[in-house]
PDB file as gemmi writes it, atoms N, CA and C in Angstrom:
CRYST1    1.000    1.000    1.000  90.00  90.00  90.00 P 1                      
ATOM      1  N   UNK A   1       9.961  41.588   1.130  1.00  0.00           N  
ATOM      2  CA  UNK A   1       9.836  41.379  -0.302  1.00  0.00           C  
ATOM      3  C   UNK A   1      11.230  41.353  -0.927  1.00  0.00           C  
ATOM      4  N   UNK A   2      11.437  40.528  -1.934  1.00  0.00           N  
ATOM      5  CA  UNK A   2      12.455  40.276  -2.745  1.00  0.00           C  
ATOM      6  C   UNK A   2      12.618  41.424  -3.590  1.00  0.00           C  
ATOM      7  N   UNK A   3      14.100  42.007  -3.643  1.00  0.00           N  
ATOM      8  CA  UNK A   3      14.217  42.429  -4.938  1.00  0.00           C  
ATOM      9  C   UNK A   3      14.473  42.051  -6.203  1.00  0.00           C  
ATOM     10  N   UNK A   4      14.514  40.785  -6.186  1.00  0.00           N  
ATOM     11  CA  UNK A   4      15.374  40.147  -7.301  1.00  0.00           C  
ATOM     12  C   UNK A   4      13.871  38.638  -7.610  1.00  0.00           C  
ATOM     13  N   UNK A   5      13.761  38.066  -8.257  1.00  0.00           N  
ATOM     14  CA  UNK A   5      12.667  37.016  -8.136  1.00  0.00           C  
ATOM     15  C   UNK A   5      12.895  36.398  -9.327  1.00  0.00           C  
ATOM     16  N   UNK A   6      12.409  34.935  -9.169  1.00  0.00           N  
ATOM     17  CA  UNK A   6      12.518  33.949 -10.622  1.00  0.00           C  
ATOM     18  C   UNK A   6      11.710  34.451 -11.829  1.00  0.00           C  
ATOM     19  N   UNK A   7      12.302  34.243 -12.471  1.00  0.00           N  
ATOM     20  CA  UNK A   7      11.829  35.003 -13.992  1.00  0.00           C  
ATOM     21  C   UNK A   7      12.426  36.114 -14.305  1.00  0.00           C  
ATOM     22  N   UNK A   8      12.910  36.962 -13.275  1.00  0.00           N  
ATOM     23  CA  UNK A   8      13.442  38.735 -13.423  1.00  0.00           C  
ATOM     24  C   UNK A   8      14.876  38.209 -14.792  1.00  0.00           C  
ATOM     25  N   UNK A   9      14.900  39.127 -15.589  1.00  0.00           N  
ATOM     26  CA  UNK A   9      16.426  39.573 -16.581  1.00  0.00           C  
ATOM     27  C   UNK A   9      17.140  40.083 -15.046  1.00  0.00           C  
ATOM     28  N   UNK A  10      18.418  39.559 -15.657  1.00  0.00           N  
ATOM     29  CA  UNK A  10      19.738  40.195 -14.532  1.00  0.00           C  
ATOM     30  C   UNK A  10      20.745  40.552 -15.594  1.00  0.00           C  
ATOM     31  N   UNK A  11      21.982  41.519 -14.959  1.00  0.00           N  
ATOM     32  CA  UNK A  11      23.084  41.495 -16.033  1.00  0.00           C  
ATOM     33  C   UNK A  11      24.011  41.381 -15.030  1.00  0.00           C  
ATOM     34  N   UNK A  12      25.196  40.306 -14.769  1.00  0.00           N  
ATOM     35  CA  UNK A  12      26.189  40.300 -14.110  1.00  0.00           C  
ATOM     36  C   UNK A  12      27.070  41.376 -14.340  1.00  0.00           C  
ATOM     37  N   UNK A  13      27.264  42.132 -13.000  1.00  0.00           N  
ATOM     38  CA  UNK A  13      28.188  42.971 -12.669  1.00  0.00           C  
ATOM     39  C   UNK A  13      29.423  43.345 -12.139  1.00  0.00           C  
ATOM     40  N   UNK A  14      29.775  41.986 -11.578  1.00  0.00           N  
ATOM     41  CA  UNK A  14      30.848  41.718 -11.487  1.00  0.00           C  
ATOM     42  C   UNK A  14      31.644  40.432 -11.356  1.00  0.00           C  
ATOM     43  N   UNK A  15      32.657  39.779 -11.731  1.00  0.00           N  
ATOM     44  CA  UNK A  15      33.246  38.427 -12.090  1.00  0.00           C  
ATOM     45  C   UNK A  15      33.401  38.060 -13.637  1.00  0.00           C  
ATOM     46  N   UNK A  16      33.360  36.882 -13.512  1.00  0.00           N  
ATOM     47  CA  UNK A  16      34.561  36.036 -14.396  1.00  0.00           C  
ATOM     48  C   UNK A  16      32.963  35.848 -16.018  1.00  0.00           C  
ATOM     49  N   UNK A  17      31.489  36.670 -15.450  1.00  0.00           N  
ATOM     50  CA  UNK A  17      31.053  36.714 -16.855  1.00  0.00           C  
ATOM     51  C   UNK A  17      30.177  38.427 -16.599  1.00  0.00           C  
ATOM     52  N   UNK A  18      30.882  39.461 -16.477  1.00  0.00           N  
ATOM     53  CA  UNK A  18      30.565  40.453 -16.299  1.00  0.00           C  
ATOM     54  C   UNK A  18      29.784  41.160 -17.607  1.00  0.00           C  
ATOM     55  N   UNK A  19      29.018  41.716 -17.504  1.00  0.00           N  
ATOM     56  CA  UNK A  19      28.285  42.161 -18.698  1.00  0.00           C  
ATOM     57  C   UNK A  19      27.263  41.310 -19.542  1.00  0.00           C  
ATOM     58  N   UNK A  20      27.464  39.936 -18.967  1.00  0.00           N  
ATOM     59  CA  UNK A  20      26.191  39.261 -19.444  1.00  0.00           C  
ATOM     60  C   UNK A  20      25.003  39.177 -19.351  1.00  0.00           C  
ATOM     61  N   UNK A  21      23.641  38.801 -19.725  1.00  0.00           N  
ATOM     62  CA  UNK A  21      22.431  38.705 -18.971  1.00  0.00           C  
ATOM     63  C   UNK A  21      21.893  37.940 -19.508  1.00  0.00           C  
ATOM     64  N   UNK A  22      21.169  37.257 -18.015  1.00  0.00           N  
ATOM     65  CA  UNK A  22      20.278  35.679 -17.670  1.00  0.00           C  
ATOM     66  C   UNK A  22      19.126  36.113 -17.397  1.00  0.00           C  
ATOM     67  N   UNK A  23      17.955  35.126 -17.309  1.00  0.00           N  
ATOM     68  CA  UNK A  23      16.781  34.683 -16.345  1.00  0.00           C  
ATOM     69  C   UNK A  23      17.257  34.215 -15.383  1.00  0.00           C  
ATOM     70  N   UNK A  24      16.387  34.642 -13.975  1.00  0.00           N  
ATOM     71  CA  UNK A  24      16.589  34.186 -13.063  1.00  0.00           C  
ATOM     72  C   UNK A  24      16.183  32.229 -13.232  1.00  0.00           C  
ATOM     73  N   UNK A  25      16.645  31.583 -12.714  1.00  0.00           N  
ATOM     74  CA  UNK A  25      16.449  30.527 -12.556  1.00  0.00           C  
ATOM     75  C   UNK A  25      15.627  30.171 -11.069  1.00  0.00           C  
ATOM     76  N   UNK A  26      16.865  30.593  -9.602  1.00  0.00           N  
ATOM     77  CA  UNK A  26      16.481  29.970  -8.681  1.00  0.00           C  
ATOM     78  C   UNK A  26      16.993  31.057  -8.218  1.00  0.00           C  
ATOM     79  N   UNK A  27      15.953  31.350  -6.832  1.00  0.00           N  
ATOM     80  CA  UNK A  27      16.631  32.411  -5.837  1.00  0.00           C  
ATOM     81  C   UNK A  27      17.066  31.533  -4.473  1.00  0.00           C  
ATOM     82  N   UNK A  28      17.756  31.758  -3.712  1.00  0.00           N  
ATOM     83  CA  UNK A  28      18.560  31.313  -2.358  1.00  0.00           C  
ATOM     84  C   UNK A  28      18.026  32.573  -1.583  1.00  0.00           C  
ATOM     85  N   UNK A  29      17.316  33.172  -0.661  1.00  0.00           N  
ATOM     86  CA  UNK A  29      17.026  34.232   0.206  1.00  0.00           C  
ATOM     87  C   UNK A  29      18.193  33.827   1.017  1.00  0.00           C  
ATOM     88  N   UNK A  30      18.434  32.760   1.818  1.00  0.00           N  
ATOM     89  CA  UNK A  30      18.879  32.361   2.855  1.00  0.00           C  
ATOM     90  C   UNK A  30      20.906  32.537   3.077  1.00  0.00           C  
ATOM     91  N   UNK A  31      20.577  32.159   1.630  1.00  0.00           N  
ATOM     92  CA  UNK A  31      22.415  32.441   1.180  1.00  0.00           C  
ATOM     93  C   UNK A  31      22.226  33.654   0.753  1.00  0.00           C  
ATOM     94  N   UNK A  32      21.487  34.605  -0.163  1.00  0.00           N  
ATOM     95  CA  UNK A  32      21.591  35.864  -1.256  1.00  0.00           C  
ATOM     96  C   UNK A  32      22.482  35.430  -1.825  1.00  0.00           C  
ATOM     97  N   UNK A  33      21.996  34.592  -2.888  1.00  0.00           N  
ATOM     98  CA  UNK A  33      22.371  34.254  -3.963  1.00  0.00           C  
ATOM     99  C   UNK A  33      21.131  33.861  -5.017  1.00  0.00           C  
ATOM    100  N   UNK A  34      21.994  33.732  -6.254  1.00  0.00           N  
ATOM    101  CA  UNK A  34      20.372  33.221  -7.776  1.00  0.00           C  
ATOM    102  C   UNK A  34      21.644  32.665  -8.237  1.00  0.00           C  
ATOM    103  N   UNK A  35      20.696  31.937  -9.093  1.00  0.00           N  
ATOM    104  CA  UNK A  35      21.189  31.221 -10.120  1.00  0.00           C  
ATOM    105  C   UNK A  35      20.558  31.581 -11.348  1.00  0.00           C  
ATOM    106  N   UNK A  36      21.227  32.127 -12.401  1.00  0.00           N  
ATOM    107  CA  UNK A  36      21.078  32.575 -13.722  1.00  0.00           C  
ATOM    108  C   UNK A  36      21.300  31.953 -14.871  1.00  0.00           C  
ATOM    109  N   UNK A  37      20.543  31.687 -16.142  1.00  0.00           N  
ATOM    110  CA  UNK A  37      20.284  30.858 -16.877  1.00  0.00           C  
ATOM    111  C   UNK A  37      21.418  31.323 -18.038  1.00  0.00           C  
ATOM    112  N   UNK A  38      22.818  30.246 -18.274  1.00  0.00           N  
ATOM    113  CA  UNK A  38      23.982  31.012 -19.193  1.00  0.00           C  
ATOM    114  C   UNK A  38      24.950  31.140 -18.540  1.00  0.00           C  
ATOM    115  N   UNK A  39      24.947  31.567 -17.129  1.00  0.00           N  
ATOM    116  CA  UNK A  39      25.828  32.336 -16.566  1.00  0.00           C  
ATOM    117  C   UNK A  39      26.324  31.297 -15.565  1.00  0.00           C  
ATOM    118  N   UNK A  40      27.647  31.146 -15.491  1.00  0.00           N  
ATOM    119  CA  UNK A  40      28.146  30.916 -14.537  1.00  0.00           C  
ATOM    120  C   UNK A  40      28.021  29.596 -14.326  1.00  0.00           C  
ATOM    121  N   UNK A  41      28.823  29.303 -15.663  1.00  0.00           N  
ATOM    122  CA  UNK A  41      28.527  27.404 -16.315  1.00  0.00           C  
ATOM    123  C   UNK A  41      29.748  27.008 -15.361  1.00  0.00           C  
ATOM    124  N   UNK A  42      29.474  26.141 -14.625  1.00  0.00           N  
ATOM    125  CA  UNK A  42      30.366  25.265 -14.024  1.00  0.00           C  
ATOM    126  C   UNK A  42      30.444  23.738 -14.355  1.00  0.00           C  
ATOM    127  N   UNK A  43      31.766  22.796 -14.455  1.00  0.00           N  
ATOM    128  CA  UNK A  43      31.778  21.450 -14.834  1.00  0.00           C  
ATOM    129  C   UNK A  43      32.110  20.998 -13.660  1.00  0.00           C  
ATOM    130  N   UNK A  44      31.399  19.104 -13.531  1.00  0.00           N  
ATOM    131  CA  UNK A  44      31.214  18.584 -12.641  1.00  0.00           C  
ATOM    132  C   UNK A  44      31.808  17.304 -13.574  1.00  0.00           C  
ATOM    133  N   UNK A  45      32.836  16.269 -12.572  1.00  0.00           N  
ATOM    134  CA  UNK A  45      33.075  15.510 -13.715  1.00  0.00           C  
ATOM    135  C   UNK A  45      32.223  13.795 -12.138  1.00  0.00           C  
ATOM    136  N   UNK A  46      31.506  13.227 -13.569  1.00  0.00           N  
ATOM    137  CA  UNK A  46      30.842  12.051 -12.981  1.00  0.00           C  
ATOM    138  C   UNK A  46      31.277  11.101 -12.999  1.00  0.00           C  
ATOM    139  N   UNK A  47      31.914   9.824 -12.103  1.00  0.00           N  
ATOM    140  CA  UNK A  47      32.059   8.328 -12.099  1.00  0.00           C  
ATOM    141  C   UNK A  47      31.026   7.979 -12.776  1.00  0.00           C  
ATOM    142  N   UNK A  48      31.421   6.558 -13.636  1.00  0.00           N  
ATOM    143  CA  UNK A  48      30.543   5.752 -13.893  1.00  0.00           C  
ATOM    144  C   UNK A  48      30.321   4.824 -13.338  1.00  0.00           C  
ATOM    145  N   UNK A  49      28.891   4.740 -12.947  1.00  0.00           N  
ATOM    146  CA  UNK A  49      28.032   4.107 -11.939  1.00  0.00           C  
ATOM    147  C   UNK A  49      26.899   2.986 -12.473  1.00  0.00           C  
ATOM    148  N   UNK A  50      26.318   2.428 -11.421  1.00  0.00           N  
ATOM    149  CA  UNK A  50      25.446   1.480 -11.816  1.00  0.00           C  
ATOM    150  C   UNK A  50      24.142   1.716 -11.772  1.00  0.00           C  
ATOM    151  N   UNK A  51      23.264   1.977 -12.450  1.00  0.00           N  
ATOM    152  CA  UNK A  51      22.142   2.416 -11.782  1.00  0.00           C  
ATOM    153  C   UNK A  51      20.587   1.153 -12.461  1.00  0.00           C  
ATOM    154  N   UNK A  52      20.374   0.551 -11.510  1.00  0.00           N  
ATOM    155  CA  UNK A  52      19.561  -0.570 -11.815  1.00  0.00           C  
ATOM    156  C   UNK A  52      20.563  -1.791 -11.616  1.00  0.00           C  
ATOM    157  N   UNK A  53      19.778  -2.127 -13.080  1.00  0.00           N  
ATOM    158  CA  UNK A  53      20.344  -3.155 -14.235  1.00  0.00           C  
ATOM    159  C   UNK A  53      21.137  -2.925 -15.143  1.00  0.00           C  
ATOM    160  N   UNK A  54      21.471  -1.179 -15.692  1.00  0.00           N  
ATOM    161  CA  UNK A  54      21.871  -0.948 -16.437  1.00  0.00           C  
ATOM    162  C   UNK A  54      23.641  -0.213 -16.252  1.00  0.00           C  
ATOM    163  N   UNK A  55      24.237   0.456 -16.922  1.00  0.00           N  
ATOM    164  CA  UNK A  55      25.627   1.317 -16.499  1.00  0.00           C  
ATOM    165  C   UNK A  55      25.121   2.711 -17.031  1.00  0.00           C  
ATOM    166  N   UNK A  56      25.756   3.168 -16.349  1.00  0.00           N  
ATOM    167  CA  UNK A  56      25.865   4.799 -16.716  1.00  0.00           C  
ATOM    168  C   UNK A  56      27.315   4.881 -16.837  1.00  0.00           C  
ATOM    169  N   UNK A  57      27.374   5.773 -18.027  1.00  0.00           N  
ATOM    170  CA  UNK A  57      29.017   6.054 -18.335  1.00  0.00           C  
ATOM    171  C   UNK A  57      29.809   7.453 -17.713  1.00  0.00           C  
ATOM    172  N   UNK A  58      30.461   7.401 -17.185  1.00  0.00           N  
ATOM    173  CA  UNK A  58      31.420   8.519 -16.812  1.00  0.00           C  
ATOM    174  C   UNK A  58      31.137   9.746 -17.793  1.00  0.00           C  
ATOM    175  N   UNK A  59      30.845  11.261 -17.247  1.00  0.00           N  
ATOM    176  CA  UNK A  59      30.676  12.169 -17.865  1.00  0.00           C  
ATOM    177  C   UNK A  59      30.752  13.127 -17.481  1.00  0.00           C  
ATOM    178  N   UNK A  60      31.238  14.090 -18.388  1.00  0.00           N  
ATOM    179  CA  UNK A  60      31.271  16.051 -17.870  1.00  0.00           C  
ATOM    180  C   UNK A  60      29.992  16.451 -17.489  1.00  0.00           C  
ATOM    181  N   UNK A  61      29.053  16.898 -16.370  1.00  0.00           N  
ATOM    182  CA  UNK A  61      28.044  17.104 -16.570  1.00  0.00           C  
ATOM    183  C   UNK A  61      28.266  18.983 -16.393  1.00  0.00           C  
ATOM    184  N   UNK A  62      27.605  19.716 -17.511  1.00  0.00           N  
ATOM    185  CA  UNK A  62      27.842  21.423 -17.281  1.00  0.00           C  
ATOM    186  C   UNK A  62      26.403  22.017 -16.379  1.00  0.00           C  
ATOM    187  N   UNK A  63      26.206  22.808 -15.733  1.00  0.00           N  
ATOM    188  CA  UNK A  63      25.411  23.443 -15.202  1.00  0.00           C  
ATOM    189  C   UNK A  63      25.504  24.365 -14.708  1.00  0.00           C  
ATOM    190  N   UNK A  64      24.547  25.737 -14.023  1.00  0.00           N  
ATOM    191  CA  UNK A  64      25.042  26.671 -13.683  1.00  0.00           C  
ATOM    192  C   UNK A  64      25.371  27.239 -12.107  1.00  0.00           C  
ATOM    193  N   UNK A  65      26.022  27.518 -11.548  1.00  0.00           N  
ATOM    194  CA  UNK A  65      26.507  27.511 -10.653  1.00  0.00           C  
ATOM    195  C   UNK A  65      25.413  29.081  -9.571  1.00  0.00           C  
ATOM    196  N   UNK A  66      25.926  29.504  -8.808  1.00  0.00           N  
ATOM    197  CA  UNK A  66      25.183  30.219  -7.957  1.00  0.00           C  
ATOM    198  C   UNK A  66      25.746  31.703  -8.129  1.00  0.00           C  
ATOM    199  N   UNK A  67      25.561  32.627  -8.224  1.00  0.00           N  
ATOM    200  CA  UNK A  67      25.970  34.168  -7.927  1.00  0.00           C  
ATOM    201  C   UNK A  67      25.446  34.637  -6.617  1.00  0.00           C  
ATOM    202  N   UNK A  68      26.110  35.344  -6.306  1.00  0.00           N  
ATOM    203  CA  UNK A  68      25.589  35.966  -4.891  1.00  0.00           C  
ATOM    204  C   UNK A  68      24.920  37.621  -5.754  1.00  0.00           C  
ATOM    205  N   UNK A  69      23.863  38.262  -5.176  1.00  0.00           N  
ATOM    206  CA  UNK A  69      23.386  39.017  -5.455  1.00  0.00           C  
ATOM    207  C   UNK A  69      23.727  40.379  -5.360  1.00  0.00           C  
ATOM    208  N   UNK A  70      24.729  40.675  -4.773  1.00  0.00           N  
ATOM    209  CA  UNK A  70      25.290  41.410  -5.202  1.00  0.00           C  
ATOM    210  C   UNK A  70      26.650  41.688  -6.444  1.00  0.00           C  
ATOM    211  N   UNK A  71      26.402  40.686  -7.033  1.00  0.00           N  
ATOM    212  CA  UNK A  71      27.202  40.753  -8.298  1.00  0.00           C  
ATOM    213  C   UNK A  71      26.172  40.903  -9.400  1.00  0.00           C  
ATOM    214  N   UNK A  72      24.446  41.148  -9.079  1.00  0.00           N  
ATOM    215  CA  UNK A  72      24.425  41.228 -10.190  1.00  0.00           C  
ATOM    216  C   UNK A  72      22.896  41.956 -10.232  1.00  0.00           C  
ATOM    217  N   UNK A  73      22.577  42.709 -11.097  1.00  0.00           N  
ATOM    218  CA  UNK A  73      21.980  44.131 -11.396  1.00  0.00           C  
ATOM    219  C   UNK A  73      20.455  43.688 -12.262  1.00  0.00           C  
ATOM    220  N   UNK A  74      19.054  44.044 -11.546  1.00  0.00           N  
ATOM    221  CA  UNK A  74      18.184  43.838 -12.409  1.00  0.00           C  
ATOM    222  C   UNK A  74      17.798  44.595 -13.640  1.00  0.00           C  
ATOM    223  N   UNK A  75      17.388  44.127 -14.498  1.00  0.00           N  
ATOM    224  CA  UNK A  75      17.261  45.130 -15.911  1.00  0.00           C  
ATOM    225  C   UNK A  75      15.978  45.145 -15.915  1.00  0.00           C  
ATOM    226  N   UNK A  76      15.415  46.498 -16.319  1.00  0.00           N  
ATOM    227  CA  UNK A  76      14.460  46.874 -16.060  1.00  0.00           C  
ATOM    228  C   UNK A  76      13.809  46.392 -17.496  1.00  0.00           C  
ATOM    229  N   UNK A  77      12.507  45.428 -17.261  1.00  0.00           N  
ATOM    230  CA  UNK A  77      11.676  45.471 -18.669  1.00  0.00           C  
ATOM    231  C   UNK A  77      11.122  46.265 -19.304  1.00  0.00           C  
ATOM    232  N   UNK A  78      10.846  47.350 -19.039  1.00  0.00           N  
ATOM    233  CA  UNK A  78      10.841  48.434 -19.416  1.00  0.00           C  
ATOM    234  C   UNK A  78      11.641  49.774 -20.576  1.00  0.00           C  
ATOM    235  N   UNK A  79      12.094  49.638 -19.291  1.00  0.00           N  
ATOM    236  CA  UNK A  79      13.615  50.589 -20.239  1.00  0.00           C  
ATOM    237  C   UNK A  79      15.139  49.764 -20.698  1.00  0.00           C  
ATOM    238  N   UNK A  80      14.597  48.735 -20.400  1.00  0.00           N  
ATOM    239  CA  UNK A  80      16.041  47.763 -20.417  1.00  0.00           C  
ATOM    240  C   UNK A  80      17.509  48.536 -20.198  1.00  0.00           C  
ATOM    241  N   UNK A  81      17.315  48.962 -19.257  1.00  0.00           N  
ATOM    242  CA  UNK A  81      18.785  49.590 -18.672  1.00  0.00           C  
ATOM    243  C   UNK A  81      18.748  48.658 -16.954  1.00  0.00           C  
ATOM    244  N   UNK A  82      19.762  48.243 -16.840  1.00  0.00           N  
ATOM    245  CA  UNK A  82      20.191  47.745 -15.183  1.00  0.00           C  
ATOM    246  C   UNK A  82      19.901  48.850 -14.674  1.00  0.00           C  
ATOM    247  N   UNK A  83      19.223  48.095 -13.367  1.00  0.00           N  
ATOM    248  CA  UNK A  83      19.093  49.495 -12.582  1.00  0.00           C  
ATOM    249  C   UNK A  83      18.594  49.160 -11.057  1.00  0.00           C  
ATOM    250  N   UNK A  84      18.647  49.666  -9.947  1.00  0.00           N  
ATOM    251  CA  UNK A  84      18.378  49.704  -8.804  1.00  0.00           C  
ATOM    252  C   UNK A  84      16.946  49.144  -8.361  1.00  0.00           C  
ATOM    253  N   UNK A  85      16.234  48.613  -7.393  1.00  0.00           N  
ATOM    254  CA  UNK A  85      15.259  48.429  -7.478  1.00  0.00           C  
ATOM    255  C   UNK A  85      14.593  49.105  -6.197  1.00  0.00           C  
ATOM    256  N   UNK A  86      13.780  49.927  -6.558  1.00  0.00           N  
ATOM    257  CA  UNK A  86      12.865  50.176  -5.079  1.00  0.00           C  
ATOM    258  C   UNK A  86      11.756  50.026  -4.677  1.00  0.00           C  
ATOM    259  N   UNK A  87      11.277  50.451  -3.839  1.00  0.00           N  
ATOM    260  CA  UNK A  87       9.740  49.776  -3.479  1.00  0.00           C  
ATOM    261  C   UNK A  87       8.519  50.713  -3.319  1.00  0.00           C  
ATOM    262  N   UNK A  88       7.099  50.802  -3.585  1.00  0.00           N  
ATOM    263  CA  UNK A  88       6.159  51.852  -3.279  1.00  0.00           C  
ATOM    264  C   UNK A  88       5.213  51.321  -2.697  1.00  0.00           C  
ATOM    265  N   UNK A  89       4.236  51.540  -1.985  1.00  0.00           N  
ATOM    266  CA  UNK A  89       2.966  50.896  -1.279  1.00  0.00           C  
ATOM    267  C   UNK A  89       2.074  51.588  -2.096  1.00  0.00           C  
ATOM    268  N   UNK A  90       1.004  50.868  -3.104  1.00  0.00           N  
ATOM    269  CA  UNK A  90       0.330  51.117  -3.803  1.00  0.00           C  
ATOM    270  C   UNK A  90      -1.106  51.387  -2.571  1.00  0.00           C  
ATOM    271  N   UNK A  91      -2.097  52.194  -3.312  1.00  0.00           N  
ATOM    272  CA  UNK A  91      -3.597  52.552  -2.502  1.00  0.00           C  
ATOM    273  C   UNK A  91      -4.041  51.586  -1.715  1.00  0.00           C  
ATOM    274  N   UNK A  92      -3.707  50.316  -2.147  1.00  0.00           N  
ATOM    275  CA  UNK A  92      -5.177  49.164  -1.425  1.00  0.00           C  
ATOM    276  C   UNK A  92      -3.462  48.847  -0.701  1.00  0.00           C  
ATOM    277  N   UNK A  93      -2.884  49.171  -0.235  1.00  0.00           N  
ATOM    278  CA  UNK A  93      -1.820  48.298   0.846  1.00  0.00           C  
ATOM    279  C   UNK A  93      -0.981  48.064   0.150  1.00  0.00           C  
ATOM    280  N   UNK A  94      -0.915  46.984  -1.027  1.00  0.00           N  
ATOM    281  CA  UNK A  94       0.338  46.392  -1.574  1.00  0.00           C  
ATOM    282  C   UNK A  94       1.154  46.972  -1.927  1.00  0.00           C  
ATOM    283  N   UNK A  95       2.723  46.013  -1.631  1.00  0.00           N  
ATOM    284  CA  UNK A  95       3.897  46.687  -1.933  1.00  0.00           C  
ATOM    285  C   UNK A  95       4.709  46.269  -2.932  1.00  0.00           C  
ATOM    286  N   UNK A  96       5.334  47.203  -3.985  1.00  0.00           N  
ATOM    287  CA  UNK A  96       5.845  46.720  -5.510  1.00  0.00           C  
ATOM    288  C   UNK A  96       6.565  47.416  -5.817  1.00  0.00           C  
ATOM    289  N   UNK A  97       7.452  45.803  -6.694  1.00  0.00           N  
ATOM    290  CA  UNK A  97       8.992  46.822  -6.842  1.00  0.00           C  
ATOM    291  C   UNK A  97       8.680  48.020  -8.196  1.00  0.00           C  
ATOM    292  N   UNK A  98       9.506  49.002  -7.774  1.00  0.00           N  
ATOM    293  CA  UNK A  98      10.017  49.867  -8.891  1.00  0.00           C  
ATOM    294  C   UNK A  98      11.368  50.138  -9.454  1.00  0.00           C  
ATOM    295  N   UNK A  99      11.491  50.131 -10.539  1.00  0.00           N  
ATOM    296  CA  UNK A  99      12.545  50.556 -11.374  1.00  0.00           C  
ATOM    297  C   UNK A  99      13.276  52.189 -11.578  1.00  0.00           C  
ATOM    298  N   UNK A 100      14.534  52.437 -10.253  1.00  0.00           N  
ATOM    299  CA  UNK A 100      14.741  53.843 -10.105  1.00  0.00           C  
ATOM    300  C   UNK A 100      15.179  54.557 -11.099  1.00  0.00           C  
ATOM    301  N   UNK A 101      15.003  53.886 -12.676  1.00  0.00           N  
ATOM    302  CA  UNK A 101      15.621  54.920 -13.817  1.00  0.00           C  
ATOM    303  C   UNK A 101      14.555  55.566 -14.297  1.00  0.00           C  
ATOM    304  N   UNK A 102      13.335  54.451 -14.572  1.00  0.00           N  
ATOM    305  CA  UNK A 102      12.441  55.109 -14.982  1.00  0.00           C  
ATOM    306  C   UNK A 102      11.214  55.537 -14.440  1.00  0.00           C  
ATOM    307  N   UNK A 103      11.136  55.306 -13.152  1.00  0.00           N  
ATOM    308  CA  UNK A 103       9.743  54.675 -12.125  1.00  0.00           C  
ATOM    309  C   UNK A 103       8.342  53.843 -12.115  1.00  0.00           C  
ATOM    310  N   UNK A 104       9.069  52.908 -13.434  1.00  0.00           N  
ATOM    311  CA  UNK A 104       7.649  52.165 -13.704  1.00  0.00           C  
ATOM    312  C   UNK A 104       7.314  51.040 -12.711  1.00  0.00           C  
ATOM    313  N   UNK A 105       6.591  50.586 -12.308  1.00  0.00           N  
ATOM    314  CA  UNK A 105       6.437  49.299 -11.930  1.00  0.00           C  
ATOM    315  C   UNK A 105       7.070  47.748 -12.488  1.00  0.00           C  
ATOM    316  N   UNK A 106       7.050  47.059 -11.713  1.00  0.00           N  
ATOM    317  CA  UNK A 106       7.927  45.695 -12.229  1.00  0.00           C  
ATOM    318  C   UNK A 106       7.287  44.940 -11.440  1.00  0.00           C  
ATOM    319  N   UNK A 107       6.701  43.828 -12.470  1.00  0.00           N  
ATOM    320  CA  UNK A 107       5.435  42.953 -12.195  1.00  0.00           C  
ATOM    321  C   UNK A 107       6.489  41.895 -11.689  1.00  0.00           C  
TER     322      UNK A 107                                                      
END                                                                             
């Protein structure tokens, strides 16, 4: 199980936008990395190209770039403080994260 998942609040904890906080966008398991919505705007600059019949013009395109997961801290919906995430095996089997500040569950 993931600790981190699309939709979760994050607050970057460390780098060049420290103290901010996103929606998850996209998780990477494979790299451990997300991509966070705000954070970690990177520019891409585009040739202008042909596409069809028509031109496309040369342009800055901005978007957000990738964090690796350990730069950055889930906030608990709850108590909205960043905080650690751990795990409990509820009665019928299932397993769900918890929030170690306050011990609520996190859907």
């Amino acid at each position: 199980m993931q600790r981190i998942k699309k939709g979760d609040t994050v607050e970057v904890i460390a780098g060049k936008d420290l103290g901010e906080r996103g929606e998850v966008i996209a998780v990477f398991p494979k790299e451990n990395r997300v991509q966070v919505s705000g954070v970690n705007i990177l520019k891409k600059h585009e040739k202008a190209r042909q596409a069809g019949n028509r031109q496309v013009p040369a342009q800055i395109v901005e978007f957000e770039g990738k964090l690796h997961l350990s730069n950055v801290m889930l906030v608990c919906p709850k108590c909205d403080k960043k905080t650690r995430v751990g795990f409990r095996v509820r009665e019928n089997g299932f397993k769900v994260r918890v929030c170690r500040a306050c011990g609520n569950e996190i859907e």
